[in-house]
N, C-alpha and C positions, 0 to 999 in steps of 0.2 A: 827630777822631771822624767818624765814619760819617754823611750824610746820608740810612737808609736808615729810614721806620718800622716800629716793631715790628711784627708779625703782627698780634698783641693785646698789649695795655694788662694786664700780669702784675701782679699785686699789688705785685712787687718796685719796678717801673717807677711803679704808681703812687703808690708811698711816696716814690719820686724827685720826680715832679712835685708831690707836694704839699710837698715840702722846696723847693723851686724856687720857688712860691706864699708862704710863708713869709718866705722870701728878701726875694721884691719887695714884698712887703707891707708889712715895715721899712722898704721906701727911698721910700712916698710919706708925703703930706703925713695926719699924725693926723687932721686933720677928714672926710678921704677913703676911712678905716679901715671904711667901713659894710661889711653882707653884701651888698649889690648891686654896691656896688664890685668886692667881693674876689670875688664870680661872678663878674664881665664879666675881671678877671683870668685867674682859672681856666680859663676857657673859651677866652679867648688862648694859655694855656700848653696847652692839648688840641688847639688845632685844628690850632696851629703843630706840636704835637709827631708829629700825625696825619698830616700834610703831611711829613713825614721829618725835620723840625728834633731834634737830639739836644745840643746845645751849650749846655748851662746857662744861659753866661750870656746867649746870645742870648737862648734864654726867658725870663730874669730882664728882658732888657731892655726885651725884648715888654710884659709882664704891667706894667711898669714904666709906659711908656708907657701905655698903658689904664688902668691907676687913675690917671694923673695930673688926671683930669675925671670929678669924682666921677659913680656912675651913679644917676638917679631909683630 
């Protein structure tokens, strides 16, 4: 795949990344499931994907890493 970012963030693309969100949100730990967690995730998987990142699982792994410590 392409290391190129989108122009804009299409509805299509953003239905991808919140599949992608999803994804990594199953692989951490339950007590780490809060919404501040799953923002600091998110926001991982948008800046990375804003940066030209397009590789799923790189972003699953990203978003992965950052919920691994849960956020205040």
């Amino acid at each position: 795949m392409v290391n190129r970012p989108p122009e804009k963030f299409d509805p299509d693309y953003v239905a991808t990344l919140r599949k992608i969100l999803d994804i990594a949100v199953e692989q951490i730990a339950l007590e780490n499931r809060t919404p501040a967690t799953k923002a600091k995730m998110a926001q991982t998987i948008v800046r990375r994907a804003a940066d030209g990142v397009t590789d799923a699982n790189d972003l699953v792994s990203s978003a992965v890493r950052a919920g691994e410590t849960r956020a205040a």
